[in-house]
C-alpha positions as CSV (number, residue, x, y, z in Angstrom):
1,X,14.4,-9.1,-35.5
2,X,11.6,-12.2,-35.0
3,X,13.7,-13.1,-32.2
4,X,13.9,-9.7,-30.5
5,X,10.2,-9.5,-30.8
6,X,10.0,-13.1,-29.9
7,X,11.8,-11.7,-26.3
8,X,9.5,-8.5,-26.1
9,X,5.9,-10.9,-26.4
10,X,7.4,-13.1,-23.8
11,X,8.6,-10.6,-21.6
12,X,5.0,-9.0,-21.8
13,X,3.0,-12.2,-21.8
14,X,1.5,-11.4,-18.2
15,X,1.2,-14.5,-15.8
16,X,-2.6,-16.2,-14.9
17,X,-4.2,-13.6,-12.5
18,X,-3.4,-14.1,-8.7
19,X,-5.9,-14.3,-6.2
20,X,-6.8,-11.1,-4.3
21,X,-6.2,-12.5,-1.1
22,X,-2.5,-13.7,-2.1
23,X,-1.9,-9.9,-3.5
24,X,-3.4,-8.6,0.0
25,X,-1.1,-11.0,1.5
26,X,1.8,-9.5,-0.8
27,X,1.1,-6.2,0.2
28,X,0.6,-6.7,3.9
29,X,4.3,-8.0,4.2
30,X,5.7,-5.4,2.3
31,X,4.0,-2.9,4.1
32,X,4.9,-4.4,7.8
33,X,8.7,-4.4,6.3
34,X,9.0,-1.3,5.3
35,X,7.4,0.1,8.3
36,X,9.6,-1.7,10.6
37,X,13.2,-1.7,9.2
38,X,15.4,1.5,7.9
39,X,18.5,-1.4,7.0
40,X,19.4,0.1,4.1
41,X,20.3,-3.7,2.8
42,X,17.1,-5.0,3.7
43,X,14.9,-1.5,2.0
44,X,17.1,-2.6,-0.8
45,X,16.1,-6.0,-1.1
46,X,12.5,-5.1,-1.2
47,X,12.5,-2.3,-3.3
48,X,14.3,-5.0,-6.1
49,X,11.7,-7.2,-5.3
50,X,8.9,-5.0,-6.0
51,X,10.3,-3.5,-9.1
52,X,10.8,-7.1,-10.4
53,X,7.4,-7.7,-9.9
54,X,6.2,-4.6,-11.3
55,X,8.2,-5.5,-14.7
56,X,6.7,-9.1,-14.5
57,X,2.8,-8.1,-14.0
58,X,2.2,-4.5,-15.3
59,X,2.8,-4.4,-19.3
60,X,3.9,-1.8,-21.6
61,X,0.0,-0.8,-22.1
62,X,-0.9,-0.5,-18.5
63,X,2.4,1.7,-18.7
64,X,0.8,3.6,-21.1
65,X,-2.5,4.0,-20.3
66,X,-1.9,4.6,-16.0
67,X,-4.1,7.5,-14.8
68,X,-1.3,8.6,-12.4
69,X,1.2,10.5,-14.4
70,X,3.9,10.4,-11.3
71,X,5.8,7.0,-12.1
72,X,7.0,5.3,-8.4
73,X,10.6,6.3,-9.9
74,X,9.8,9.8,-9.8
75,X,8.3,9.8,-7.4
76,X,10.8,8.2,-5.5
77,X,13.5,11.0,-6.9
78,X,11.5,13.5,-5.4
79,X,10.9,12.1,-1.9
80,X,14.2,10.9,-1.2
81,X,15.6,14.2,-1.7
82,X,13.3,16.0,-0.2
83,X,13.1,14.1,3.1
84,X,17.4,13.8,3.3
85,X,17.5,17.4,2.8
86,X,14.7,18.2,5.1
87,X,15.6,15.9,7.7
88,X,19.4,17.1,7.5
89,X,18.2,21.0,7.8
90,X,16.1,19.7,11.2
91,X,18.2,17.4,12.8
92,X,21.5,18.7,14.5
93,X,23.1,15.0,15.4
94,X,26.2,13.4,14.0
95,X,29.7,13.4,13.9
96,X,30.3,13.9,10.0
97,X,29.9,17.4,9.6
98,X,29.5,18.3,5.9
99,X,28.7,22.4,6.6
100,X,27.9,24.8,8.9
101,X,25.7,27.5,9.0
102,X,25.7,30.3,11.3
103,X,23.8,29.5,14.7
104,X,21.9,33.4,14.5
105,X,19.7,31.9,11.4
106,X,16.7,30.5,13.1
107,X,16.0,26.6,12.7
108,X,18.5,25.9,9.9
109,X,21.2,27.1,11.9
110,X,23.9,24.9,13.0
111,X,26.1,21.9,11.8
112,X,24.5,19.9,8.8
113,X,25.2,15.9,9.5
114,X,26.0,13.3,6.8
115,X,24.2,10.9,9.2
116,X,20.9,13.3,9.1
117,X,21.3,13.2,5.5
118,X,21.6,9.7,5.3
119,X,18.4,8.7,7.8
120,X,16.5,11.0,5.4
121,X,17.0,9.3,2.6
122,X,16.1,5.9,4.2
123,X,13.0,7.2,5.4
124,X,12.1,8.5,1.4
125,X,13.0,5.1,0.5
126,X,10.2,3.8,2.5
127,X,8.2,5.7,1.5
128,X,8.9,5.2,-2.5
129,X,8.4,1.1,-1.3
130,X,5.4,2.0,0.6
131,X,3.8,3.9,-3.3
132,X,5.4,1.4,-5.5
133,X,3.9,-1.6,-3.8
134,X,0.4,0.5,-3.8
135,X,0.9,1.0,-7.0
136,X,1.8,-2.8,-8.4
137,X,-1.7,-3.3,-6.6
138,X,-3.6,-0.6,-8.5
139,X,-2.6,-2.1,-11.4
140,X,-3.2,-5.7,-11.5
141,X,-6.3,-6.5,-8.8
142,X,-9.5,-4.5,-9.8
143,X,-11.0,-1.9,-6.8
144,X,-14.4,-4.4,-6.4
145,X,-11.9,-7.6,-6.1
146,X,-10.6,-5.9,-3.2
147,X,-13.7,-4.7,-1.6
148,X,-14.5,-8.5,-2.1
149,X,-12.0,-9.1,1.1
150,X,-13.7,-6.5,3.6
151,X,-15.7,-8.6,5.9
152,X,-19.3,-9.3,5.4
153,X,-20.4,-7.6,8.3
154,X,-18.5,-4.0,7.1
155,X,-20.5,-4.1,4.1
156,X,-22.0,-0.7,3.7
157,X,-18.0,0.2,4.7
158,X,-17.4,-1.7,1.6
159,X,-20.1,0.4,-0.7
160,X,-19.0,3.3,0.8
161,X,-15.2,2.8,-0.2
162,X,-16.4,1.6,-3.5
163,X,-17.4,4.7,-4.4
164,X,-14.7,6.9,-3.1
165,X,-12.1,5.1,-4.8
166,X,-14.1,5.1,-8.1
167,X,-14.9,8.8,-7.7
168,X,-11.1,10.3,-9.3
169,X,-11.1,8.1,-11.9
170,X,-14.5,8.8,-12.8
171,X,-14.5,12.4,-12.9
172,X,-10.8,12.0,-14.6
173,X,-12.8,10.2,-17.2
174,X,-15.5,12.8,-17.6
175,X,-12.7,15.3,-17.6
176,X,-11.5,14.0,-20.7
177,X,-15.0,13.4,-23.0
178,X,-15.6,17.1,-22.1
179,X,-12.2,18.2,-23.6
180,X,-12.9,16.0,-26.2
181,X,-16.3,17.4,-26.7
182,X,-15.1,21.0,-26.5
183,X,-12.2,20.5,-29.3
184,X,-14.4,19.1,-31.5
185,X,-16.7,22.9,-31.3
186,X,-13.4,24.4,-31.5
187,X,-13.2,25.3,-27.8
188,X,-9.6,26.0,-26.6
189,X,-7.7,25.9,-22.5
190,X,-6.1,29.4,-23.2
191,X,-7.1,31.1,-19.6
192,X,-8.8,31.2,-16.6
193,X,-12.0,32.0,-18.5
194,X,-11.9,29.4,-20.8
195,X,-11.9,26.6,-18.3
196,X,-15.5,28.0,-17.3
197,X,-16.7,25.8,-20.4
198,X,-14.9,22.7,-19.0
199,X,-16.6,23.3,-15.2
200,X,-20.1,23.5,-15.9
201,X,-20.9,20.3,-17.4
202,X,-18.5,18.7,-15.2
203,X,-20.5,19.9,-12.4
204,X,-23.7,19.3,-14.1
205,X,-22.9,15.4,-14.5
206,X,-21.2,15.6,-11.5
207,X,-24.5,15.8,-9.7
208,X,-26.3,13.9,-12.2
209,X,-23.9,10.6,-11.1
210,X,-24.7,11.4,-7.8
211,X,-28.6,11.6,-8.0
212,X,-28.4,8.3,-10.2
213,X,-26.0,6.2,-7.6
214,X,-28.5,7.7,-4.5
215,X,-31.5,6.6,-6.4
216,X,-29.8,3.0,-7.4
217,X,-29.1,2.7,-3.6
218,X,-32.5,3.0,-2.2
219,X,-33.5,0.7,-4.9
220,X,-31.8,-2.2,-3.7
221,X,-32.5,-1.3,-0.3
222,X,-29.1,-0.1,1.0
223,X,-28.7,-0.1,4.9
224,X,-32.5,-0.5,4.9
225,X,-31.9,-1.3,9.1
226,X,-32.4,-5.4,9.0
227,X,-32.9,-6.5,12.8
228,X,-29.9,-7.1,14.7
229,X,-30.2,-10.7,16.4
230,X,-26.7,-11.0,18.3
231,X,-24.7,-8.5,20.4
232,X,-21.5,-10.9,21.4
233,X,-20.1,-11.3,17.9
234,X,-19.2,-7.5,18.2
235,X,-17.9,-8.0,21.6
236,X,-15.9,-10.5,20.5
237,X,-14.1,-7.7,17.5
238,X,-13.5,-5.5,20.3
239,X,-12.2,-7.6,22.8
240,X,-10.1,-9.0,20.1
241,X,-8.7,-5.8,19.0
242,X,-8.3,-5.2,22.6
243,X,-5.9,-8.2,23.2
244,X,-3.8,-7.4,20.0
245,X,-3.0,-4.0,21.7
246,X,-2.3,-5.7,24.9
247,X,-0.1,-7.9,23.0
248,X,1.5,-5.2,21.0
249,X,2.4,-3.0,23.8
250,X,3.9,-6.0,26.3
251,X,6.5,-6.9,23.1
252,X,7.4,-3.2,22.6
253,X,7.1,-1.4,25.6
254,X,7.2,-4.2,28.5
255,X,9.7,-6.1,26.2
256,X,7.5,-9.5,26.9
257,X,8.1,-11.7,23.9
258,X,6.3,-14.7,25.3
259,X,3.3,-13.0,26.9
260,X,3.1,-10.7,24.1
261,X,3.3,-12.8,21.0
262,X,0.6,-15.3,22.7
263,X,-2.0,-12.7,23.3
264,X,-0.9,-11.5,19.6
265,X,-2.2,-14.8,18.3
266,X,-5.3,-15.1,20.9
267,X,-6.2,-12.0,19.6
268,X,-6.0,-12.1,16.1
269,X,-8.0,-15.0,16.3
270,X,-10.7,-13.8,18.2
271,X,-11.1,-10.6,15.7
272,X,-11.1,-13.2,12.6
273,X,-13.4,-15.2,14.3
274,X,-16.1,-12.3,15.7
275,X,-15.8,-10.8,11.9
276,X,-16.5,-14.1,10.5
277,X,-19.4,-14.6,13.0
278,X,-20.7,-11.3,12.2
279,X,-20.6,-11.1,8.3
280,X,-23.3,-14.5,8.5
281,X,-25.8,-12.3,9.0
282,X,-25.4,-10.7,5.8
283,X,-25.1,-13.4,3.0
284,X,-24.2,-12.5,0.0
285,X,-23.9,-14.7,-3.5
286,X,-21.0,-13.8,-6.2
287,X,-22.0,-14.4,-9.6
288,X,-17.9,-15.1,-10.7
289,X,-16.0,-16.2,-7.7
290,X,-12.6,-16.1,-7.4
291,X,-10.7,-19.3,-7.2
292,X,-7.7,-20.4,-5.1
293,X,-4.6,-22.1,-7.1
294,X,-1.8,-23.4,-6.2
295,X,0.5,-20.0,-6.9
296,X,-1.7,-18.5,-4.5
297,X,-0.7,-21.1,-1.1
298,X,3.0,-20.0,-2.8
299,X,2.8,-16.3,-2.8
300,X,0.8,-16.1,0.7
301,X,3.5,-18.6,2.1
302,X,6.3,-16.7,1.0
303,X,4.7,-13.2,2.3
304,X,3.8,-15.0,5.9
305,X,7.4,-16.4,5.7
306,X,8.7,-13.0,5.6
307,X,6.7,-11.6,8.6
308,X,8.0,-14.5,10.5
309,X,11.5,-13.6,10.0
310,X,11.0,-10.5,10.7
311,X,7.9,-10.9,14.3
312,X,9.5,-14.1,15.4
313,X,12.5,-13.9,17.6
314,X,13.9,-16.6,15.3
315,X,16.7,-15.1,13.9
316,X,19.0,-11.6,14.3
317,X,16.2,-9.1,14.9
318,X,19.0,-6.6,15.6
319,X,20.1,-5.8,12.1
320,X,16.2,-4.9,11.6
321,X,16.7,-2.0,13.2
322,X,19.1,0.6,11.8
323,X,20.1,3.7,12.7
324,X,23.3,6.0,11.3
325,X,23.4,8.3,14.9
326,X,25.6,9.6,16.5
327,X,28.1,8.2,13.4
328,X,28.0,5.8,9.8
329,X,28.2,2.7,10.9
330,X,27.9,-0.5,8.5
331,X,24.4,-2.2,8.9
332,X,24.1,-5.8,10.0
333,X,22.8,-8.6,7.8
334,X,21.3,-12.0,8.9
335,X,21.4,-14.2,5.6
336,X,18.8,-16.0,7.0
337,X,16.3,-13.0,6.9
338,X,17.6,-12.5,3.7
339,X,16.4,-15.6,2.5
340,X,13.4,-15.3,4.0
341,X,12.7,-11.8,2.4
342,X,12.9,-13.9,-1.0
343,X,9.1,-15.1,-0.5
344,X,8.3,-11.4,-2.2
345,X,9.4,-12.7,-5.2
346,X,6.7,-15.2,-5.3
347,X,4.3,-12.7,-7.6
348,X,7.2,-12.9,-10.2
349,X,7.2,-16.7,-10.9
350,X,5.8,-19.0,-13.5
């Protein structure tokens, strides 16, 4: 029994904190994969990847105590069945037949595909990688660590955001002290009316937060309009952002690797560069900074490993793309961008 609880302490005894530029770098290349590929090999890979370092980082407590009462494995159950049999009753392409419905009922008449079903299903897997990620992020970087990483120069973007994202869990909070607060007086949710108990002083304190925050603001002298010395850095964002479309469209459209994937880089630079130039005009001091370890150059290599694998034309970029039309077919899979889709399991280690 010592050693079986021996096993559970270890298997909860969460790593040291990651920085949250190594986590945004986590999430970026799980979110460029799973927007790019429908390789059912390749969504499984990730989605194994994120789970594992879900079950390293978030504990039994955070389990526990997480606001969102939709787990990513529900709510994976739900979309993947709902988009494989919404996308089979809309699309009318394949070869494996499964039923047919009579073509005189409008839009779900006509031959349901095993292929439609199929694509469906990849799509909801995704999408269930797309929330899981989001959600391994929730949990283990705090909101104003990542509001920390929005350039200097965005930063009443950055207050704004702040308080959105704060503003569910908040009132969630408040929710809860009322019911509390009500219970106690012997106050009971038995209808419509009794809620009615449960709105007014959520609306009351509602409002009070918000007259508090406002007053707060104009204390510190939010967006009091300080002079604005330099025009080019912000031509030199939107030129950037400019050249990055440029880029985008001659790989994709134009199908121009070389021209493309150097005005990518030109681009990109030029952004980072005009953001940087802009935030110096608003310094700021941090009274606990974050600092940069050495698991932190290991988990943003291994996510910038994986876009490479997957942006460079390295390796098999063909079995990226799948798709099941106009019949199953068996996906293709490069080892080599299998090994490189390892980096996302950088988070898990140590």
């Amino acid at each position: 029994m010592n050693d079986s609880l021996h096993a559970q302490g270890a298997r909860f005894r969460l790593p040291r904190p990651l920085h949250p530029l190594a986590w945004a770098s986590w999430l970026a290349a799980i979110v460029m994969l799973l927007t790019l590929t429908r390789n059912p090999l390749y969504l499984g890979m990730t989605l194994g990847a994120i789970a594992l370092v879900r079950w390293r980082w978030v504990s039994a407590a955070d389990e526990a105590e997480q606001v969102l009462s939709l787990s990513p494995w529900r709510f994976g159950l739900i979309v993947v069945t709902t988009a494989a049999i919404f996308n089979m009753a809309m699309v009318r392409v394949g070869m494996t037949v499964i039923f047919t419905l009579p073509a005189w009922i409008p839009l779900f008449g006509g031959a349901w595909t095993l292929e439609a079903l199929l694509y469906g299903a990849l799509n909801g897997l995704a999408l269930t990688g797309l929330f899981a990620g989001f959600t391994v992020i929730n949990r283990v970087v705090p909101v104003r660590a990542l509001l920390r990483l929005i350039p200097r120069a965005f930063y009443p973007v950055a207050v704004v955001i702040s308080i959105a994202v704060t503003f569910a869990p908040t009132t969630l909070q408040q929710i809860q002290q009322i019911r509390e607060a009500q219970a106690v007086r012997g106050h009971r949710l038995r209808g419509v009316r009794s809620w009615l108990p449960l709105a007014v002083p959520l609306l009351e304190g509602g409002l009070e937060r918000s007259l508090q925050l406002a007053e707060a603001m104009v204390a510190r002298g939010f967006a009091s309009g300080s002079e604005r010395t330099e025009r080019w850095p912000q031509l030199l964002v939107l030129a950037g952002f400019a050249t990055v479309v440029v880029g985008w469209l001659l790989q994709l459209v134009w199908k121009q690797p070389m021209w493309g994937g150097g005005l990518l880089v030109v681009g990109a630079a030029t952004l980072l560069f005009g953001l940087w130039r802009a935030g110096r005009h608003h310094p700021h001091t941090v009274y606990r900074p974050e600092v940069w370890r050495t698991r932190d150059w290991l988990v943003t290599a291994g996510a910038l490993l994986v876009m490479a694998a997957y942006l460079l034309p390295v390796f098999d970029r063909n079995t990226i793309f799948y798709y099941p039309y106009p019949a199953l077919s068996w996906p293709g899979f490069d080892w080599r961008i299998g090994m490189a889709m390892l980096g996302l399991l950088t988070p898990a280690l140590g």
